[in-house]
N, C-alpha and C positions, 0 to 999 in steps of 0.2 A: 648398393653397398660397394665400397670401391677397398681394392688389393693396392695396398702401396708397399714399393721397394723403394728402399735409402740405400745406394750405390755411386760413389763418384771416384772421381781421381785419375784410377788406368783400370786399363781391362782387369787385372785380375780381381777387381771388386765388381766394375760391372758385366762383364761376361756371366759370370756367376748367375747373378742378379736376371741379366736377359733369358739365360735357360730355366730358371725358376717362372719365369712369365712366360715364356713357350709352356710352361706344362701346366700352369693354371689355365690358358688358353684352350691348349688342347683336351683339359678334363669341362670343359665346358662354362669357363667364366667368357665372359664378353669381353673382348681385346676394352671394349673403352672403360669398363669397369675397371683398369688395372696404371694405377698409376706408380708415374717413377720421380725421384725429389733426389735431387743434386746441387749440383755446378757448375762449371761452362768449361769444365775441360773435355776427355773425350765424349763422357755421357752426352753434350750438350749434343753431339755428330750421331751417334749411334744407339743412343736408344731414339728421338723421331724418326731415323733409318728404319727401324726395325719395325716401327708403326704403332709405338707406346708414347702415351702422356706426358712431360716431363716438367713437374715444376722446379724452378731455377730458384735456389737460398744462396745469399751471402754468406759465406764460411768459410774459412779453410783451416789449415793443420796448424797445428804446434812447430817454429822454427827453433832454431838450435839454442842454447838454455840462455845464452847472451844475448841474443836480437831482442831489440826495445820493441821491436811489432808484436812482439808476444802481448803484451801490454792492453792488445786493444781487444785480444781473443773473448775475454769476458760480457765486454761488450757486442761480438760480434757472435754470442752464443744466446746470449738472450732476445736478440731480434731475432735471429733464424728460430728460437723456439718457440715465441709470441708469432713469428709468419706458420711454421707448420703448425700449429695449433690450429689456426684460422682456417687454413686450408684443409687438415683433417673434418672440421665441421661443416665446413663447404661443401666437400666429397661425400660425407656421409664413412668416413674412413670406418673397415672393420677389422682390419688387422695390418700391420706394419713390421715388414723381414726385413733386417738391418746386415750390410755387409760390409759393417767395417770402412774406415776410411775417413775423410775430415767429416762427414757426412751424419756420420753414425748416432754422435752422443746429442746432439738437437732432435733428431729423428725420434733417437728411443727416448732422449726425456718429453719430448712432448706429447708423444702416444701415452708415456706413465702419467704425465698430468691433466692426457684426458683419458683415460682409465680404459685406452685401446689396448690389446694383448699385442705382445713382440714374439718375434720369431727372431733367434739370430743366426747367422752361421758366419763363423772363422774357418778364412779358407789355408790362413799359413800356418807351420805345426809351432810357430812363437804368438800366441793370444796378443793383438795392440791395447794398449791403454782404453781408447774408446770404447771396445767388442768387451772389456775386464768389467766397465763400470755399467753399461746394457745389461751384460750376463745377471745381472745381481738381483734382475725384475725382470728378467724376458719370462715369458711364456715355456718358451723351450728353445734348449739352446744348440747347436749340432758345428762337428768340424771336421775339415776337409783331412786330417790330420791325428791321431792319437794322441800324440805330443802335444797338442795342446788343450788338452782336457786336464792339465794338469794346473792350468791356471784356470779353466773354467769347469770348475768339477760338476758333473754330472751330466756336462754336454754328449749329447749321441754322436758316435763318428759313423759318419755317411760318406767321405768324401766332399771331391771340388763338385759341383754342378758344371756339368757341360751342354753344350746347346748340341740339339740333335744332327744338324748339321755333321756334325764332326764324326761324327758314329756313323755316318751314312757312308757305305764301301765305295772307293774309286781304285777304279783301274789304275796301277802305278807307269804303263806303258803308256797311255790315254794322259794322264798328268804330266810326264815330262814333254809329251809331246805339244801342250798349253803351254809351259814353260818356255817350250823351244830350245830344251835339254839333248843334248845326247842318249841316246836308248840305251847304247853298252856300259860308260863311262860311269863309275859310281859318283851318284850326287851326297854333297856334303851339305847341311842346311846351317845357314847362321842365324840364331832368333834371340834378339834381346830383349822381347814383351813388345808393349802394343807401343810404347813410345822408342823403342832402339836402344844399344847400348853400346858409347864410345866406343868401349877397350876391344869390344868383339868385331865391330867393325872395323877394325887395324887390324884385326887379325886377319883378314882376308888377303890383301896380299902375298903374306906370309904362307899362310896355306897352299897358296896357288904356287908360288915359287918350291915349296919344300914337297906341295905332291904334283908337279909338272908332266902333265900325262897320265895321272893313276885318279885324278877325280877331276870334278867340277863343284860350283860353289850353285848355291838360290841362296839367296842372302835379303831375307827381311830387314832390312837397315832403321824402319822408323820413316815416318815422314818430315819429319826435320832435321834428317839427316841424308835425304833423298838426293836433292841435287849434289851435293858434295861427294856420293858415293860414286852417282853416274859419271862425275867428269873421272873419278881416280876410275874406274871400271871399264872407261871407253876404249876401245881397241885391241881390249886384254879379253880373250876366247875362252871360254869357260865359267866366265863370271856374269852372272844371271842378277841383276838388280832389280826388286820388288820393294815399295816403300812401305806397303801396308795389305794384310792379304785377310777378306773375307771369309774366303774359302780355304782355312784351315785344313780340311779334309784333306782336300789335295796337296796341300804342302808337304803335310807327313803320308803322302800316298807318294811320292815325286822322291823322297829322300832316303839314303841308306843310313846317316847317321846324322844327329843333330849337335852343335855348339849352340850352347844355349845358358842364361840365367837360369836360375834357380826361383821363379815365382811359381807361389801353389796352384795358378791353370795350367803355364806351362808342365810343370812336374806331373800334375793328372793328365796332363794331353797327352803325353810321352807313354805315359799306363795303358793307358786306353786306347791309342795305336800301337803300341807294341814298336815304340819306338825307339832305339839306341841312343846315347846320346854322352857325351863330353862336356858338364857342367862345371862352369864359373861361377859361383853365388857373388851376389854384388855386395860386396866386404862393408857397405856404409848401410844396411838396411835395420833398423832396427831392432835388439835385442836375438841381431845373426839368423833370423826369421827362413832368412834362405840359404844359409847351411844347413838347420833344421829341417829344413824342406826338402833337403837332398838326400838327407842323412837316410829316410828310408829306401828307395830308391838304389841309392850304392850298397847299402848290406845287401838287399838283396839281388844284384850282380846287373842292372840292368843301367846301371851308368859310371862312367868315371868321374869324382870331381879331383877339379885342380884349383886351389888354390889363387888367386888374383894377381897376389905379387909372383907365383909360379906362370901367369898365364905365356911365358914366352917359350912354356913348354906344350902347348898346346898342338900349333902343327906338325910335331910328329909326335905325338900320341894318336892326333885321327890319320896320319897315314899309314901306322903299323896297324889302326884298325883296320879300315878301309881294306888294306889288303891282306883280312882274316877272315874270311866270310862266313866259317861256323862260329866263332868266339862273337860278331855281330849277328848273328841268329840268336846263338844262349842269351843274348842280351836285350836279345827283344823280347825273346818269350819270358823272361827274367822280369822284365817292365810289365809287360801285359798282364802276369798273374798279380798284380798291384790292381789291378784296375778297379774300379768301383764306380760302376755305372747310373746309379739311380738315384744320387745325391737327389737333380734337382726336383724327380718325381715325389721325395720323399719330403723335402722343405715345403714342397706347394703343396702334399697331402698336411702339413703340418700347418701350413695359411688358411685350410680348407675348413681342417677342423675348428681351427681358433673361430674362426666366425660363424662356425654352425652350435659350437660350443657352450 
């Protein structure tokens, strides 16, 4: 009997995805029983990383309502549902968790037309198109988010699924000194998700010139934005260039406040470390997904957002933080009492059941 997860794109679909198979793993399914079905963007890296199966479908998103390539999606929905078909009966598939993403609506129509149970979960508080039309036949439905049980009525809110990793405690003295941080100097972290994000990565400069002596930057840039940050970063003291970090933990173990997007991992990682934070929601995301995303978050005191076309207000806002140190306390613990830890133990009790079902 094989566990299959439908997760592509960027991390915040497949991260998810990977800590739900840590916890089928860990309650006792055999790592090769557990397959994962995507596409060859970062899935294609990081889940064989991680030591999961990965079958590759032809697929991708919906482009903007004028692109003649939309044209071909019809077609390129019905091969990917005639390949996962084949490949469910290959596996012996017994249940199929869908999260969202170009991935999703081949995944879950083809488990409904071979009469496999779906598990879904929406991890942003704005429901996608694809997670809206799964919801409609899954099994059972769960989100990362309140707000968006509002398009998908009756889904359980659990939260984002975090991999264990991240919950595992590090020294913050011990971390900055992997970094090769300053111990006293308050670290500032820049995180634009698993692929980087232009506008925040400009912001760096900025930062450094307006808090001169009162912080330092770790700046996750992205890996395709990698070389370009190192050359603007060479020579300049304080600016810590990281293209891609594994180890989560220690990122938010290393930092006193985050600049960061607005995607539903990041916003549960921020919970769940009790971590401060300065959000930018990326203004082009889908039905504002990551304003929604922040929106609980800021009411309840444990972030600031600013706005995009606001963002050249950015570096002093985190330098009036930075040098407030209870107001970044209230704002951790503010975040932390968000937290919701057992998303992914509760989706793979959910995959558990469907197949003993």
């Amino acid at each position: 009997m094989t566990y299959v997860l439908a997760a592509a794109g960027t991390g915040g679909h497949v991260y998810p995805a990977l800590a739900v198979a840590e916890e089928l793993v860990a309650g006792g399914v055999d790592r090769r029983d557990v397959l994962f079905v995507g596409g060859d963007r970062l899935e294609a890296r990081v889940v064989p990383e991680a030591g999961y199966r990965l079958a590759r479908v032809e697929m991708r998103g919906r482009r903007r309502l004028t692109d003649p390539s939309n044209l071909a999606l019809p077609g390129l929905l019905r091969r990917a549902v005639r390949s996962l078909r084949a490949r469910y009966r290959e596996t012996d598939a017994g249940v199929v968790a869908v999260f969202g993403g170009y991935i999703a609506l081949p995944a879950g129509w083809a488990a409904l037309r071979e009469g496999i149970p779906v598990v879904l979960h929406e991890q942003n508080a704005v429901a996608g198109l694809a997670n809206r039309i799964v919801h409609r036949w899954a099994h059972r439905s769960f989100v990362g988010f309140a707000a968006a049980s509002r398009r998908l009525p009756g889904a359980e809110v659990v939260g984002v699924p975090l991999r264990r990793d991240l919950l595992t405690p590090v020294a913050p003295a011990a971390a900055r000194r992997d970094y090769g941080l300053d111990s006293e100097l308050p670290v500032v972290g820049i995180l634009g998700g698993s692929l980087g994000a232009g506008s925040l990565n400009a912001l760096a400069p900025e930062l450094l010139r307006v808090g001169a002596g009162k912080l330092q930057l770790l700046h996750l840039c992205g890996m395709r934005n990698l070389e370009d940050t190192r050359r603007a970063a060479a020579g300049i003291s304080g600016w810590r260039v990281v293209g891609f970090e594994d180890d989560m933990a220690r990122f938010y173990a290393a930092v006193d406040l985050v600049v960061c997007r607005a995607g539903a991992g990041t916003i549960a990682e921020l919970a769940a470390t009790g971590t401060p934070a300065v959000v930018v929601p990326y203004p082009h995301g889908l039905g504002g997904h990551q304003e929604a995303n922040a929106a609980e978050l800021a009411s309840a005191g444990g972030a600031v957002v600013v706005a995009e076309e606001r963002i050249s207000t950015v570096p002093d806002r985190v330098v009036a933080l930075v040098g407030d140190a209870e107001r970044l306390r209230r704002m951790g613990r503010a975040a932390g009492g968000l937290a919701r830890l057992d998303a992914a133990q509760r989706v793979a009790s959910a995959m558990r059941e469907a197949v003993d079902g």
